[in-house]
N, C-alpha and C positions, 0 to 999 in steps of 0.2 A: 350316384346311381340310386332312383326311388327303391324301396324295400316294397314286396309286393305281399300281401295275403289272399287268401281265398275264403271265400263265405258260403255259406248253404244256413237254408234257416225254413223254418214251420210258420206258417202264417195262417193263425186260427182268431177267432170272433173275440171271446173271451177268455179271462183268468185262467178262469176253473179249467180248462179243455186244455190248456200249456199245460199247469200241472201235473194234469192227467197224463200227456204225453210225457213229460219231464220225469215220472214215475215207471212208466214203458221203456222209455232208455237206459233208467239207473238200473232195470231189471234184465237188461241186455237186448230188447229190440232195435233190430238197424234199423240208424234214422232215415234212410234213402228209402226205408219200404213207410215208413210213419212218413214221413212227407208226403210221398205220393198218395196215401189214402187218407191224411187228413189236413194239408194247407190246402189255404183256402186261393195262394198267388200262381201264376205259371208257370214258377219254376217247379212247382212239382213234380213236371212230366220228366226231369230231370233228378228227381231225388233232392229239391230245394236248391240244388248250385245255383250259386248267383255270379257265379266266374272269379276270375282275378282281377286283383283291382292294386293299383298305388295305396299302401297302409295310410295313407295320410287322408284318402278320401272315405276311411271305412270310421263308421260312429258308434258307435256301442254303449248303448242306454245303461245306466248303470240300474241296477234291482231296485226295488221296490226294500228289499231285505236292505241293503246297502247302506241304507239311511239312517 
């Protein structure tokens, strides 16, 4: 049996504007109300969900920090 995860994500232009948000979250704003008024993709309308998916087909960039 596939192992399944779920994804929601903020899709903004540049760095700096993630950060921004990334500093709005560690301060306690819901990410479903920050998605909706700052990605730029259609899952917005939705609070960023991007559904469920089989783990095996989800990719996850490692940081820039990571390195």
């Amino acid at each position: 049996m596939a192992m399944k995860a779920s994804a929601s994500h903020i899709l903004v232009k540049t760095e700096g504007e993630a950060y921004i948000i990334l500093k709005q979250l560690r301060e306690g704003s819901r990410f479903e109300k920050l998605a909706e008024e700052k990605s730029l993709c259609p899952s917005r309308k939705k609070g960023g969900d991007l559904g469920w998916f089989a783990s095996c087909l989800l990719y996850t960039s490692p940081s820039p920090r990571d390195s």
